[in-house]
TIGU-205982 format. One record per residue: x, y, z of N, C-alpha, C, O in turn. Coordinates in steps of 0.2 Angstrom, whole numbers, plus 5000, padded with zeros to 4 digits. Each point is the difference from the previous one (the first is absolute). Layout:
BEGIN
XYZXYZXYZXYZ/...
This chain:
BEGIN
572055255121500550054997500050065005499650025003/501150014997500150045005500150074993500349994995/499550095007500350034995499850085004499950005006/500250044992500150065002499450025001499549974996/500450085008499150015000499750064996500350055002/499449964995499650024995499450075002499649995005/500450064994499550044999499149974999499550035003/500549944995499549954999499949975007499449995001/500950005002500249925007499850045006500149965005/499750114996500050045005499449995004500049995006/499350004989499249995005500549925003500250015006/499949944991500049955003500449995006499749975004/501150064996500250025005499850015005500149965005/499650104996499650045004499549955003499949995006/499849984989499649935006500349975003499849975006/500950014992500349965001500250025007499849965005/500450104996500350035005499550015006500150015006/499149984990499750015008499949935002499849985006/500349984990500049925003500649995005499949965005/500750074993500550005006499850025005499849975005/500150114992499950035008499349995004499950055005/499549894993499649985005500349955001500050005006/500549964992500549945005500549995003500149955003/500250134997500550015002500050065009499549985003/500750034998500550045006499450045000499650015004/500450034989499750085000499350024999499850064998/499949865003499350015001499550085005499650034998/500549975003499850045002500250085001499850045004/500649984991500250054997499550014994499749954998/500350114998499650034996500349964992500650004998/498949994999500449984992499750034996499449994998/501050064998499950064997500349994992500550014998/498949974998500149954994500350074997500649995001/499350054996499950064997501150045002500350044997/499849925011500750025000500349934997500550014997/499449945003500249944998500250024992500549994997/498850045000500050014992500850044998500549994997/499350085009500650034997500749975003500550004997/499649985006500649945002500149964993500450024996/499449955003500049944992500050074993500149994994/499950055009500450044992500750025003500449994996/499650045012500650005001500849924998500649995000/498949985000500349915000500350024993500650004998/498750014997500250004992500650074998500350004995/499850065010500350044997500750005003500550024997/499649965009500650035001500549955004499849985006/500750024992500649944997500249985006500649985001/499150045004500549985007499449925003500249965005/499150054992499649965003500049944992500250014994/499549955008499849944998499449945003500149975005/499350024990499549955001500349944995500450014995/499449945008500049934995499349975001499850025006/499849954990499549994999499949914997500249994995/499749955009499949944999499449994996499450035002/500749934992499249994999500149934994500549984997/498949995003500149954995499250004997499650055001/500349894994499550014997499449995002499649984997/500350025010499450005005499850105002499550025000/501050025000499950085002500849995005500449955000/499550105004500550005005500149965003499749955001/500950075003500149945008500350065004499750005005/500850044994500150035005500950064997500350004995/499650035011500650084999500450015004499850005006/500750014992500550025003500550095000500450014995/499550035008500150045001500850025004500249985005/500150074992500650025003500450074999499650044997/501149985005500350064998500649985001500249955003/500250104994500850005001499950095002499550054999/501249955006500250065002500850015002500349954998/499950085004500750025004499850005007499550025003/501149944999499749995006500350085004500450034996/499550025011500050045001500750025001500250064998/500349895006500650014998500849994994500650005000/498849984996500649994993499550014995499450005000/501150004995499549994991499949934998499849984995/500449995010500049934996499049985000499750045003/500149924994499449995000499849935003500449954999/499050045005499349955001499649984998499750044996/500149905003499250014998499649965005500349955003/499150065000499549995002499449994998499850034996/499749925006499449984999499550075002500350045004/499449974995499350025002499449975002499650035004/500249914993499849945001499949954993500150014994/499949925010499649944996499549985001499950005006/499749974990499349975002499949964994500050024994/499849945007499549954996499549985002500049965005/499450054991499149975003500249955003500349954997/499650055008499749945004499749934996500349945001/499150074992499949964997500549964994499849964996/500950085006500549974994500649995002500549994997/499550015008500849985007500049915001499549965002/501150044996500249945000500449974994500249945000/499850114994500549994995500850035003500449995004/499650044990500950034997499850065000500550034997/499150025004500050075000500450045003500550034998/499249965009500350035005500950004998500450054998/499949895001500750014999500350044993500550034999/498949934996500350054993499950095001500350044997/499149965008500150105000500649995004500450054999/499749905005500750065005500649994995500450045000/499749904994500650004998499750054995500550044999/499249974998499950074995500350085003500450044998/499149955009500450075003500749995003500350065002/500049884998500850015002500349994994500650025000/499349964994500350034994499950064997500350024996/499350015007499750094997500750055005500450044998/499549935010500550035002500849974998500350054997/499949905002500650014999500250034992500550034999/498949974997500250034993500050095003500350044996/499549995010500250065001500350015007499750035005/500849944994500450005005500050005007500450025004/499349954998499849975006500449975002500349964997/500050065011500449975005499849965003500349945000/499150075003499749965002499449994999499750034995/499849925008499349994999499949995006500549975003/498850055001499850005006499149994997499750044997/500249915005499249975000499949985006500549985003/498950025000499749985006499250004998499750004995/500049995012499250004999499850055005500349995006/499150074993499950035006499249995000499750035005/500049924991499450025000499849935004499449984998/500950005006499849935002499749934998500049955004/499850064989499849934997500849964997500550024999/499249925002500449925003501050035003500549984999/499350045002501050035003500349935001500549994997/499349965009500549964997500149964994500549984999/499050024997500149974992500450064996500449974996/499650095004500550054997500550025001500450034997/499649935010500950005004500349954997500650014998/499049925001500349964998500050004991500349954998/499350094999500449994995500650074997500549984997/499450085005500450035001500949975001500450004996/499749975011500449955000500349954994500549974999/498850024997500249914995500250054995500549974996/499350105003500350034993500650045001500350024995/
C-alpha cells in the first residue's frame, strides 16, 4: 500500500534514511537525525513538498520523497524527487514504482509541467535508469 506519510512514520523514516545514507554516495557526511526530524514535519506542513510511504502487513518497505516549484524563469511549475529508497530487504517487488506513480499523480493533480527524477545517491542507478525509462 502506497499512502501519504504520517506524523507518526517520522522515527521510521529517519532510520530509514540513515540506511540510505550508509549505502548511498553520502556516506561519509554527517547524519543529523534531530535535522531529518524537523525536515519530516516540514514534509507534513508545507504544500510544496511531499513523502509517500510504502508499507504492507509485514511494517515498511520504503519512501519517496519530492517538491514542486516555479521553475526560476516562469510561473509555470516542476516537480522533483528528493529521494527514493526501499530497504534493501524488500526490493524486488512493485514499490519502487507505485511511490514514483504516487508521486507523479500528486504532481500532475498540482500542476506540474514537468517531472524530473534521477538518482544522486548512487545505489542501483542502472536499475533506476531503467525503470524510470519503463514508467
Amino acid at each position: 500500500m502506497i499512502r501519504d506519510m504520517e506524523e507518526k512514520d517520522i522515527p521510521y523514516l529517519i532510520d530509514l534514511g540513515y540506511q540510505l545514507h550508509q549505502e548511498g554516495n553520502f556516506k561519509n557526511l554527517d547524519y543529523d537525525k534531530e535535522k531529518c526530524k524537523k525536515f519530516g514535519l516540514i514534509l507534513l506542513t508545507n504544500p510544496k513538498f511531499k513523502c509517500f510511504v510504502s508499507e504492507d502487513d509485514k511494517g515498511y518497505i520504503g519512501m519517496m520523497m519530492g517538491y514542486i516549484e516555479t521553475y526560476i524563469f516562469s510561473n509555470q511549475k516542476y516537480a522533483s524527487d528528493l529521494l527514493l529508497y526501499v530497504d534493501p530487504e524488500r526490493r524486488g517487488g512493485l514499490s519502487a514504482a507505485r511511490l514514483i506513480k504516487a508521486f507523479e499523480k500528486w504532481a500532475k493533480s498540482n500542476e506540474a509541467e514537468e517531472i524530473r527524477n534521477g538518482s544522486m545517491n548512487g545505489i542501483n542507478v542502472d536499475l533506476i535508469k531503467k525503470l524510470y525509462k519503463k514508467l
